[in-house]
VEXPAKE-702700 format. One line per field, with one value per residue (C-alpha): x, y, z. Coordinates in pm, 1 decimal. Layout:
REM residues N
x: (X | ...);
y: (Y | ...);
z: (Z | ...);
REM end
This chain:
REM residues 484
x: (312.9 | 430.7 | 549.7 | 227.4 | -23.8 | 146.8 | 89.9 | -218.3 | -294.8 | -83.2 | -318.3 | -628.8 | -478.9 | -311.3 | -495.5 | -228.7 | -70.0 | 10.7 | 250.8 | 577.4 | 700.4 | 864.5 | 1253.4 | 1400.0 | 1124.3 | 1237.0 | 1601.3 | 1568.6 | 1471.3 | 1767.1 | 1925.8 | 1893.7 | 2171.9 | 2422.5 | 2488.1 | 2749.3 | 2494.4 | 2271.8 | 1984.7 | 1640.1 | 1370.0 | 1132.0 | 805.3 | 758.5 | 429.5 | 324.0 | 13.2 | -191.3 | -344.1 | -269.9 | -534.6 | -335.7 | -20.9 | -165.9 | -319.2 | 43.0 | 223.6 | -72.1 | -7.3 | 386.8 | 306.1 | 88.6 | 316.8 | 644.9 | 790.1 | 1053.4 | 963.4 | 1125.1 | 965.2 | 1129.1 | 1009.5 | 1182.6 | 1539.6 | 1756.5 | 1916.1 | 2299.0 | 2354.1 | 2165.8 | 1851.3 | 1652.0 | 1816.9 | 1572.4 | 1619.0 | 1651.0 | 1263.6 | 1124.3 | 887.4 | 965.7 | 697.5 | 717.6 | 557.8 | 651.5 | 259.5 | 121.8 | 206.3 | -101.0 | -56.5 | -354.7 | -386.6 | -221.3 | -264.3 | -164.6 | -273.1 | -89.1 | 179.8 | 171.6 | 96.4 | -26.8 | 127.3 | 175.6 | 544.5 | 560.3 | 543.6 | 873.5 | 1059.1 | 1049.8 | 692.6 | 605.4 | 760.4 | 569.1 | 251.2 | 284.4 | 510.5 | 248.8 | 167.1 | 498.0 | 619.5 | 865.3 | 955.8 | 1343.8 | 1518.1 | 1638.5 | 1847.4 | 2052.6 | 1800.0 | 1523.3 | 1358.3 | 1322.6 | 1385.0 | 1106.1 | 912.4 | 880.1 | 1294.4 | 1393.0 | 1188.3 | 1323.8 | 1732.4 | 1671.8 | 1767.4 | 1908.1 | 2061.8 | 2219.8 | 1988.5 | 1971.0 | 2255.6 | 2033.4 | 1698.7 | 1755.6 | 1712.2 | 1386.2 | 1337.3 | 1276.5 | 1007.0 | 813.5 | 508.6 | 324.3 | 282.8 | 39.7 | 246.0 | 159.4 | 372.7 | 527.3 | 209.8 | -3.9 | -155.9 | -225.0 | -91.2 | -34.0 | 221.0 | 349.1 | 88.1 | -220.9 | -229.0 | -69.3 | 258.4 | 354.8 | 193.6 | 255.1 | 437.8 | 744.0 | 838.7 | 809.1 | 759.6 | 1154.8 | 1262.0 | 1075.4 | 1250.3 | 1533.7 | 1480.7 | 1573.0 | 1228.7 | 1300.0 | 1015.7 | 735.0 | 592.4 | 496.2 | 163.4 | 80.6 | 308.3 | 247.3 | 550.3 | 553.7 | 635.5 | 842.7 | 765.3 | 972.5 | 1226.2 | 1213.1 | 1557.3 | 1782.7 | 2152.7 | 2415.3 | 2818.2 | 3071.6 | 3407.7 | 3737.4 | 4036.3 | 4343.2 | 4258.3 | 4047.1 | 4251.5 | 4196.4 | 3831.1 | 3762.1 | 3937.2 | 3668.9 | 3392.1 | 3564.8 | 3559.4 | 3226.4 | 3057.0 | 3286.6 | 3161.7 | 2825.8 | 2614.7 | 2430.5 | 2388.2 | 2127.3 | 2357.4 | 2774.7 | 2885.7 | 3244.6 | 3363.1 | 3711.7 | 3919.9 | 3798.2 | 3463.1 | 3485.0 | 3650.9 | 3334.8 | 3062.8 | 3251.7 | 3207.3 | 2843.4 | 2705.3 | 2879.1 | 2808.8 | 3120.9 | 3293.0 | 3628.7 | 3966.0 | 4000.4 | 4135.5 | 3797.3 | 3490.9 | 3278.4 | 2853.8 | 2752.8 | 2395.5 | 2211.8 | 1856.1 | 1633.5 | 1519.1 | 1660.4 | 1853.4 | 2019.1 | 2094.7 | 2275.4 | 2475.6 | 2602.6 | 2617.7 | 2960.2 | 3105.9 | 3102.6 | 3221.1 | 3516.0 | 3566.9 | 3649.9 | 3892.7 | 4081.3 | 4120.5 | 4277.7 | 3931.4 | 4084.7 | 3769.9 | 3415.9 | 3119.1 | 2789.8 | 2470.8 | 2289.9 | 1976.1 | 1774.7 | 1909.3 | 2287.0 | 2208.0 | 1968.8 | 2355.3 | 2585.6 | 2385.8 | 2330.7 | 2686.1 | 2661.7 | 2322.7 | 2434.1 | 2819.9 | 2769.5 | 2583.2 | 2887.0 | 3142.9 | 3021.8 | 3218.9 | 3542.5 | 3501.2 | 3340.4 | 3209.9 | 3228.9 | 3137.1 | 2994.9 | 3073.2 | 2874.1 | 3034.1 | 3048.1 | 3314.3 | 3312.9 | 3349.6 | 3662.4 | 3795.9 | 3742.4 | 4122.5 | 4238.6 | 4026.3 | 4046.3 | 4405.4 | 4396.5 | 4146.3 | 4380.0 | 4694.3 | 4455.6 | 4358.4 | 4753.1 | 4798.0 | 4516.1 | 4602.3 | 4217.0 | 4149.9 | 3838.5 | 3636.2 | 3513.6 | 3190.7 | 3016.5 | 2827.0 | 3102.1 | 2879.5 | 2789.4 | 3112.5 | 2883.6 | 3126.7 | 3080.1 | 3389.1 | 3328.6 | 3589.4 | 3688.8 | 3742.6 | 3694.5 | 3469.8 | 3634.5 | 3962.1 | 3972.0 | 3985.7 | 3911.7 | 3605.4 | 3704.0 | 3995.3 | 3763.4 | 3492.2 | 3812.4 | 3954.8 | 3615.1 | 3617.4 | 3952.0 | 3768.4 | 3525.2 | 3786.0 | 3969.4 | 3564.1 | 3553.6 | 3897.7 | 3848.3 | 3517.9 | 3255.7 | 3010.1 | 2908.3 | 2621.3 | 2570.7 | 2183.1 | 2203.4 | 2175.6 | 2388.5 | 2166.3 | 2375.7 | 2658.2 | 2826.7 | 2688.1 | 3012.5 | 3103.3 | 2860.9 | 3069.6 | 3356.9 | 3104.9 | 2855.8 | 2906.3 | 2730.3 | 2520.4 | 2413.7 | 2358.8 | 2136.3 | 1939.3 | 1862.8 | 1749.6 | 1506.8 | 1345.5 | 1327.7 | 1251.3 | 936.9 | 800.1 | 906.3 | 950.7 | 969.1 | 1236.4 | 1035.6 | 1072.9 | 1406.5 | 1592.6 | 1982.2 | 2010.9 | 2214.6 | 2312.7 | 2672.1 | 2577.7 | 2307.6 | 2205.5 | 2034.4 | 1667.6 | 1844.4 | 1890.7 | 1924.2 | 1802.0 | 1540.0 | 1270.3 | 1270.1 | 1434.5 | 1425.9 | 1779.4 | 1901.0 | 1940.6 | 1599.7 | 1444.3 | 1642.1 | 1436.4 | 1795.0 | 1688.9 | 1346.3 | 1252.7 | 1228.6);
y: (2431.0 | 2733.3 | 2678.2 | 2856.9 | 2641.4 | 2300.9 | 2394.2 | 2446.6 | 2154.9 | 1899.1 | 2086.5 | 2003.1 | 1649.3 | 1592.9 | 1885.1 | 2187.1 | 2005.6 | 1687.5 | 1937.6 | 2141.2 | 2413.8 | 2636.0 | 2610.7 | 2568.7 | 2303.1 | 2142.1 | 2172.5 | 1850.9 | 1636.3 | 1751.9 | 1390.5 | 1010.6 | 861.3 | 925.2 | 1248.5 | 1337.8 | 1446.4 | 1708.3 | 1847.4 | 2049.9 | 1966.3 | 2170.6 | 2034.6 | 1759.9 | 1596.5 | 1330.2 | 1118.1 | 872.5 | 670.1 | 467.5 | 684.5 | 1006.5 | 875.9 | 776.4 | 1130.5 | 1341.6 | 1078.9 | 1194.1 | 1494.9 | 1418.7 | 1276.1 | 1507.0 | 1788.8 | 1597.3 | 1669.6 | 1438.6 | 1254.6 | 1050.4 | 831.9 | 760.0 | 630.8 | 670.6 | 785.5 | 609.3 | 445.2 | 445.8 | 550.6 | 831.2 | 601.2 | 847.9 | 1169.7 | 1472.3 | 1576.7 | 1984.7 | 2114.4 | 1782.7 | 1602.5 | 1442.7 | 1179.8 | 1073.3 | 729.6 | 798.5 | 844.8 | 507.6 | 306.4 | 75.0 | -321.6 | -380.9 | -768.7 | -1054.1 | -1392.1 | -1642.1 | -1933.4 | -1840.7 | -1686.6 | -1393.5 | -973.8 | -716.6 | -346.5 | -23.7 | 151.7 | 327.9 | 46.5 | -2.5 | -286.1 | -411.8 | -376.5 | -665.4 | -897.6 | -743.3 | -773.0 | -1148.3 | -1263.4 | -1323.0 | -1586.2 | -1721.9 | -1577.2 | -1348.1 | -1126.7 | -1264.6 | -957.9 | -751.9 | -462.0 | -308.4 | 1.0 | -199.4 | 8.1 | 322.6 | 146.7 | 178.1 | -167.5 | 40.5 | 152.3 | -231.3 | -346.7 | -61.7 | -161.1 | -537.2 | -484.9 | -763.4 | -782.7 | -1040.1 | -1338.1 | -1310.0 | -1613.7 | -1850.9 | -1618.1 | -1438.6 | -1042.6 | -837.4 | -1054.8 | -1357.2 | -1204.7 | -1006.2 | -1218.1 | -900.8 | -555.1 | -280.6 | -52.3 | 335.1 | 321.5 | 642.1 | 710.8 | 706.9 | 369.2 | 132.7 | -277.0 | -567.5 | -769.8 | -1104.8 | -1314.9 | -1355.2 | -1621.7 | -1844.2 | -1876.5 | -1834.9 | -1634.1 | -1699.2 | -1528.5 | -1274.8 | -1220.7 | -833.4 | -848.2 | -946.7 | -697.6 | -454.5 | -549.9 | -399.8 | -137.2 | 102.6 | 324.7 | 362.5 | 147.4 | 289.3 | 340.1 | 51.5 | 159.4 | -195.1 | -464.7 | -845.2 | -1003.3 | -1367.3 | -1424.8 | -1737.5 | -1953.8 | -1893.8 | -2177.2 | -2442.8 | -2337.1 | -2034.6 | -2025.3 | -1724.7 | -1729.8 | -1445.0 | -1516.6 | -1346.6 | -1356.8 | -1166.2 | -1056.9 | -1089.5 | -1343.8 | -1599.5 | -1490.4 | -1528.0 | -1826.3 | -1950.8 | -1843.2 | -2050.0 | -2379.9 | -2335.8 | -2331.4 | -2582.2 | -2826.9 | -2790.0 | -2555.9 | -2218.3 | -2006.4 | -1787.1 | -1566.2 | -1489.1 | -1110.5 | -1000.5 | -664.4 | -554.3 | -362.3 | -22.7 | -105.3 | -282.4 | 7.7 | 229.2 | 25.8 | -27.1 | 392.4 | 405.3 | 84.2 | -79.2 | -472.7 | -564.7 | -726.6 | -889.1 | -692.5 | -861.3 | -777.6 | -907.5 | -1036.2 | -1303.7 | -1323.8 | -1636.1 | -1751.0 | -2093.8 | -2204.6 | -2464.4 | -2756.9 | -2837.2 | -3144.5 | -3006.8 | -2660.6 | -2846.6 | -3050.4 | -2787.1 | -2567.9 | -2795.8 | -2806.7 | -2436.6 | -2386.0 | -2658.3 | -2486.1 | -2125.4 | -2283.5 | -2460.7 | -2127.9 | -1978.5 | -1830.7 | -1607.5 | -1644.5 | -1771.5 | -1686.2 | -1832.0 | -1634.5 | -1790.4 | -1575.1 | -1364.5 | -1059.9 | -1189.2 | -1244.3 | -904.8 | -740.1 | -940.0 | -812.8 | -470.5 | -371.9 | -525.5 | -339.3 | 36.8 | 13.8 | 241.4 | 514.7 | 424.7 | 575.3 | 943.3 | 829.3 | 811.4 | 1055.7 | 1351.0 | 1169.0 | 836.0 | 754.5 | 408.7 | 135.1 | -174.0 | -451.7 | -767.3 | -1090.1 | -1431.3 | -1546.7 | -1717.3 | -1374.5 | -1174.2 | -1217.3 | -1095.0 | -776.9 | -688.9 | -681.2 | -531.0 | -238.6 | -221.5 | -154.0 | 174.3 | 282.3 | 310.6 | 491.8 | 738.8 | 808.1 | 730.4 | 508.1 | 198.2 | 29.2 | -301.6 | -454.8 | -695.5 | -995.1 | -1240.5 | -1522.6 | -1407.0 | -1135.2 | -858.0 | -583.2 | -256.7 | -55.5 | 258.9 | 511.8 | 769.1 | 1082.4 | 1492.7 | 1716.1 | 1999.9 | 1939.1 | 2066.4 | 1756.6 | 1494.9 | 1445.3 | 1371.5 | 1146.3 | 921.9 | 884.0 | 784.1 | 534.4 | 395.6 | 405.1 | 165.9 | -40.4 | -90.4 | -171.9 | -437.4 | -629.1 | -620.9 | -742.1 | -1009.8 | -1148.3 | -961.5 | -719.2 | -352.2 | -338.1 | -586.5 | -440.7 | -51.7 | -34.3 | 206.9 | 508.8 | 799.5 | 707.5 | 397.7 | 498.5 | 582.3 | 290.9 | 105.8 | 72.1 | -107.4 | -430.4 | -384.0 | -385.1 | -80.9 | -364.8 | -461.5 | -117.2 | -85.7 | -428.7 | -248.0 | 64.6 | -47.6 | -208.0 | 101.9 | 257.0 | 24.1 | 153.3 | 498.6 | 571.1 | 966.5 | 914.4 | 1098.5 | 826.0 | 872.3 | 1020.8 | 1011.3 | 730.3 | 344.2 | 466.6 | 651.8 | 931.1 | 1051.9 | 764.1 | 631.0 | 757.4 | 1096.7 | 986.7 | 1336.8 | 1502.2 | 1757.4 | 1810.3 | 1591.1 | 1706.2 | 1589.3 | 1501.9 | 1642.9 | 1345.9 | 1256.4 | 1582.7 | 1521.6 | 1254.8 | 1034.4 | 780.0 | 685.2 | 695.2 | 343.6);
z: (317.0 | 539.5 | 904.9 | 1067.2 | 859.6 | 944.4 | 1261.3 | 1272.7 | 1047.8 | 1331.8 | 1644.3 | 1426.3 | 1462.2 | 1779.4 | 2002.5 | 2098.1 | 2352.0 | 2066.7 | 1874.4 | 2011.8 | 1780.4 | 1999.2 | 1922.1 | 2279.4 | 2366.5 | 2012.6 | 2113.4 | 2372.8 | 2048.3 | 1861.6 | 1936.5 | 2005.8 | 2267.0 | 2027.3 | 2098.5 | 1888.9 | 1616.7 | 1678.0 | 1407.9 | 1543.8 | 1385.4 | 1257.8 | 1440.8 | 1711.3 | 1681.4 | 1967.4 | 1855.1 | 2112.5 | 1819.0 | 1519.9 | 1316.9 | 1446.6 | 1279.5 | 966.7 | 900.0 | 1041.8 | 771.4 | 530.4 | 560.2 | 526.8 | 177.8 | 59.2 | 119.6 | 66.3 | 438.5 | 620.7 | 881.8 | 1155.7 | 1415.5 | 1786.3 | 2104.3 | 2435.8 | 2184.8 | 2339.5 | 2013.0 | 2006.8 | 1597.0 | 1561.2 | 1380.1 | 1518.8 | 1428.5 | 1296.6 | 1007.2 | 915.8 | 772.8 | 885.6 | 1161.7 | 1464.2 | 1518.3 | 1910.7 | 1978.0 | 2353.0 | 2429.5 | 2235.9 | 2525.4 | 2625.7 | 2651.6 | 2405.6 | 2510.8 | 2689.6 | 2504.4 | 2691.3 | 2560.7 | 2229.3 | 2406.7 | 2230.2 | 2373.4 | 2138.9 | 2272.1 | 2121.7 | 2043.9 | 2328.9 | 2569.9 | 2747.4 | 2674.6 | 3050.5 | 3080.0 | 2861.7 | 3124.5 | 3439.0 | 3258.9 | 3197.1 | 3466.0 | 3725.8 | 3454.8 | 3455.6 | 3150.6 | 3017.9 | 2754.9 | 2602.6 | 2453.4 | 2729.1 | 2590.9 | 2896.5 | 2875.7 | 2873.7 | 3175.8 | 2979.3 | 2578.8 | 2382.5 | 2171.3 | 1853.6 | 1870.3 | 1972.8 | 1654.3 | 1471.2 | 1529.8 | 1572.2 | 1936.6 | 2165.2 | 2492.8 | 2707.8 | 2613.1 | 2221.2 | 2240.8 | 2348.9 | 2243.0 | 1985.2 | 1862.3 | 1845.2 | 1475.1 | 1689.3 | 1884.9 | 1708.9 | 1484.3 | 1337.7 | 1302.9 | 1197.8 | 986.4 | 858.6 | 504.9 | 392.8 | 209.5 | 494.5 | 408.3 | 659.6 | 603.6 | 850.8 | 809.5 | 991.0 | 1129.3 | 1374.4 | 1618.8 | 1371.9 | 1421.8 | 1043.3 | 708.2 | 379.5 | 139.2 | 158.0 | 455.6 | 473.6 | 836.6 | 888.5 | 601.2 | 848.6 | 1170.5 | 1162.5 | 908.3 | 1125.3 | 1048.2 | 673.3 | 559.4 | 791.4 | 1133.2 | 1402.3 | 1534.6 | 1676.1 | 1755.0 | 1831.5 | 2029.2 | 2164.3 | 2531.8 | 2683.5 | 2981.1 | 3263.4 | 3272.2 | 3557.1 | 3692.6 | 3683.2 | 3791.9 | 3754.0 | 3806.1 | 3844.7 | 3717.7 | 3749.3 | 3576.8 | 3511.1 | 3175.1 | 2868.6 | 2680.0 | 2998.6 | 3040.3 | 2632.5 | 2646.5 | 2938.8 | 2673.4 | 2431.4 | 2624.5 | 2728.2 | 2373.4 | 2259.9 | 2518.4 | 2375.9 | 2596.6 | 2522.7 | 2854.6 | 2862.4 | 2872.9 | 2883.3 | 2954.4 | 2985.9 | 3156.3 | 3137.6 | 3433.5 | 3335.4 | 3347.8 | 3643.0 | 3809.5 | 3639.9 | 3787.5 | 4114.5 | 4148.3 | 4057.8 | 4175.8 | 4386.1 | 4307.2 | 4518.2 | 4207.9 | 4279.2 | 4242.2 | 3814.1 | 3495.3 | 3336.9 | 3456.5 | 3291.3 | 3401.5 | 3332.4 | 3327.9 | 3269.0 | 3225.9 | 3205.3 | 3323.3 | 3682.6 | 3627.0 | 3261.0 | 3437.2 | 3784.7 | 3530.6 | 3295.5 | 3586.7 | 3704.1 | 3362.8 | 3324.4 | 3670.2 | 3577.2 | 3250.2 | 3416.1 | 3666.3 | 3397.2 | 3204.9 | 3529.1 | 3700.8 | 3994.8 | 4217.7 | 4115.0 | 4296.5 | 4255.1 | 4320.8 | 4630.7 | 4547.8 | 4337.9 | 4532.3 | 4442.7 | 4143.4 | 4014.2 | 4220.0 | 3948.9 | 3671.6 | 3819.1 | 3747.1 | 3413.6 | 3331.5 | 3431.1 | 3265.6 | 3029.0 | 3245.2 | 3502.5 | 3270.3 | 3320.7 | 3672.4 | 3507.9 | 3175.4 | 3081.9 | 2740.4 | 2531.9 | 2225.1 | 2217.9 | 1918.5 | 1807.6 | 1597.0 | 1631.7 | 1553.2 | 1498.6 | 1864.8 | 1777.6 | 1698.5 | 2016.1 | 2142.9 | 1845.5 | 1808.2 | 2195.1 | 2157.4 | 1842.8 | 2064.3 | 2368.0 | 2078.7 | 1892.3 | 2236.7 | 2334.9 | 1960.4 | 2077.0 | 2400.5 | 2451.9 | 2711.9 | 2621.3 | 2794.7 | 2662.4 | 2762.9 | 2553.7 | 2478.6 | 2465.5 | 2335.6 | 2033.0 | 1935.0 | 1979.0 | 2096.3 | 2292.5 | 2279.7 | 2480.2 | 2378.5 | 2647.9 | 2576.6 | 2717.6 | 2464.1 | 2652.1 | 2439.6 | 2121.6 | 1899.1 | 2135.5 | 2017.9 | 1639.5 | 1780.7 | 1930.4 | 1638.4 | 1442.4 | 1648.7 | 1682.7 | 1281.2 | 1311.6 | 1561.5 | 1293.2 | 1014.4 | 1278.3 | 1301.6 | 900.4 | 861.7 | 1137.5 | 917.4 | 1147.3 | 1076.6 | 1128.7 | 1351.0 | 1650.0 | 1796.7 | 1754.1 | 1393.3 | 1157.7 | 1185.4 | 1098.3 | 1293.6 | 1066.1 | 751.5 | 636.0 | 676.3 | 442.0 | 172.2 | 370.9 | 393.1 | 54.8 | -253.0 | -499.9 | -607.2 | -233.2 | -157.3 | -505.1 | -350.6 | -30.9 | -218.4 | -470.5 | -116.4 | 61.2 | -281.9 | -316.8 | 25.5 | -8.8 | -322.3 | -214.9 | 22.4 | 316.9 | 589.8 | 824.6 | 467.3 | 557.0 | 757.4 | 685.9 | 297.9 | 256.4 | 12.5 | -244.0 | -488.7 | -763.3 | -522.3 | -474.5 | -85.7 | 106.6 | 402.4 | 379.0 | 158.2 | -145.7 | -438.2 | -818.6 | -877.4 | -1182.4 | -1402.2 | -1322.0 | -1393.6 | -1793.9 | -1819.2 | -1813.9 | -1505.9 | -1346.2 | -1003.1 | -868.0);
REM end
């Protein structure tokens, strides 16, 4: 179809002001947070309703376009990169609360809702909303279900999969299904609803999403820790899940963090080498009594000072610096480039030290803060785009950082998916007959490879995975393979 008639076609859909064609209006959709990968796409469509969606994919089909949904774009791999001659499908204006179920704990929102907004529309009910990525004031439902997003309670929570009981779903085709369950808890058969989660918007687009919502528990109670370094702190994390107990939640920030946040927000942390945020909760009497041990546990693995949080306004100021670290580096670099792995928790001296020795190598400076519960690491490597070669210096250290996770039995992705960004690094982890698994899945829902093409596999395969329009691949069109 040409450019001018597409148009058209999307305004007959969405009204004029539901499409953006112009190229410098197109040009602040050329990336997701990872902005080290740039592509304008050729149309941005924004759709209010699940019916507008269905006929823009339709159309997609029909006419064998690319497409590639976001919300608010603030994924970290480039998930929700454009793709050259393709769509842009914005979710950023589906963003009503369709209905609060209590009594079954469960709240029915579109993919536009903000993550945070879950939680203010129950909490006068005394509930909550568990996974909390740190952007959850501007993140996006439809992106967290996308990447399997977390945060600092998926130890004791869980990720997005968890959460999330159903969803109406616009396949490639522009079909409609619903997969998961109603208000029961369970449905039988495959579970396509988890293959979903996660998928990283290769199988289809989230129009309408069902998430279950927690009770409030009876009793919440927060520590700051400091130490001299990571090795003492980690070693604090160590002795607290050996003795048995899952807090809510257990950050650690190293000095160059701490020194970031200090700039921008100024939470007043003490003068440390690493910082550990730890948070309990529960009922009262379990919370007071584990609340000791973990206090008992820090100052046997040489706690410098620990402070506990008298209020909710000490408390929201302890995780404030955690919560805006990465926007605080722009205090002490011009650009980072962010990594996700994660490592058997047992691991995390290792592959910190094994960080601080690549960072000396690089002559890049890295900031680590991360999820030291569960291994899930977020290197932030420092470096200046305004020197020529910077920029490819720190991708590949982050690479190494990658290889030290494998080789240390962890994985690629913690919560921000591989996207475009770790692609690469696919075949470091999966086999070619993994990779051929995860095809013939995404093969069975898009068999035409028009849904996010290019993202999570490492190079054309057996579907003739590429960007752009789809192409026959060669062998195909000699009648020497089928499509799956």
């Amino acid at each position: 179809m040409e450019r001018e008639r597409l148009v058209e076609t999307m305004r007959g859909i969405l009204g004029p002001e539901g499409v953006i064609s112009e190229r410098e209006e197109l040009r602040t959709y050329e990336c997701d947070g990872l902005m080290n990968y740039r592509v304008i796409p050729d149309l941005v469509v924004l759709p209010e309703t699940a019916e507008q969606v269905q006929r823009v994919v339709r159309v997609c089909y029909e006419e064998g376009i690319p497409f590639v949904a976001r919300g608010s774009g603030t994924g970290l791999s480039g998930g929700a990169l454009p793709v050259e001659s393709g769509i842009l499908i914005v979710t950023s204006r589906m963003r009503r609360i369709l209905e609060v179920d209590i009594p079954n704990q469960r709240v029915v929102v579109e993919p536009g809702v903000i993550n945070l907004w879950i939680t203010e529309a129950v909490s006068g009910e005394g509930y909550y909303y568990a996974p909390d990525p740190a952007s959850q004031v501007v993140c996006s439902i439809g992106g967290n279900v996308a990447e399997n997003s977390g945060g600092v309670h998926c130890l004791k929570y869980g990720f997005t999969t968890n959460h999330v009981t159903g969803a109406e779903v616009v396949l490639p085709d522009g079909s409609v299904v619903h997969l998961g369950g109603g208000k029961a808890p369970d449905a039988p058969g495959y579970d396509l609803l988890g293959a979903f989660v996660g998928s990283e918007g290769t199988l289809g687009i989230a129009t309408r999403i069902t998430v279950r919502v927690c009770r409030k528990p009876e009793a919440v109670k927060t520590l700051l820790a400091a130490f001299e370094d990571t090795e003492a702190a980690g070693g604090a994390v160590s002795g607290i899940i050996g003795a048995g107990i899952v807090p809510a939640a257990v950050e650690m920030m190293d000095r160059l963090t701490i020194e970031a946040v200090e700039v921008a927000v100024h939470p007043n942390y003490p003068d440390a080498g690493a910082i550990l945020i730890v948070e309990l909760d529960g009922p009262e009497a379990e919370v007071e009594s584990q609340f000791e041990q973990v206090i008992g546990i820090c100052k046997q693995n040489r706690a410098t000072e620990v402070r506990v949080a008298g209020s909710d306004a000490e408390r929201a100021l302890f995780w404030k610096g955690r919560k805006a670290a990465f926007a605080a580096m722009g205090r002490i670099s011009n650009d980072y480039y962010v990594q996700d792995s994660v490592v058997p928790r047992t691991e995390l001296s290792a592959v910190l030290k094994k960080i601080s020795e690549l960072s000396g190598r690089y002559g890049l400076r890295v900031a680590n803060v991360f999820h030291a519960g569960d291994g899930n690491l977020h290197p932030l490597v420092l470096y200046d785009n305004n020197v020529p070669g910077e920029a490819e210096k720190a991708e590949e250290l982050a690479g190494e950082i990658v290889f030290a996770c494998l080789e240390h039995g962890g994985s690629l992705t913690g919560e921000h998916g591989i996207g475009e960004d770790k692609k690469k690094y696919m075949p470091k982890m999966f086999t070619a007959e993994d990779l051929d698994v995860m095809q013939l899945l995404r093969c069975a829902f898009d068999p035409h490879q028009i849904c996010n093409p290019g993202k999570i596999f490492p190079t054309p395969r057996l579907c003739g995975e590429r960007p752009g329009p789809f192409r026959m691949h060669p062998v195909q069109k000699a009648g020497l393979a089928e499509l799956f």
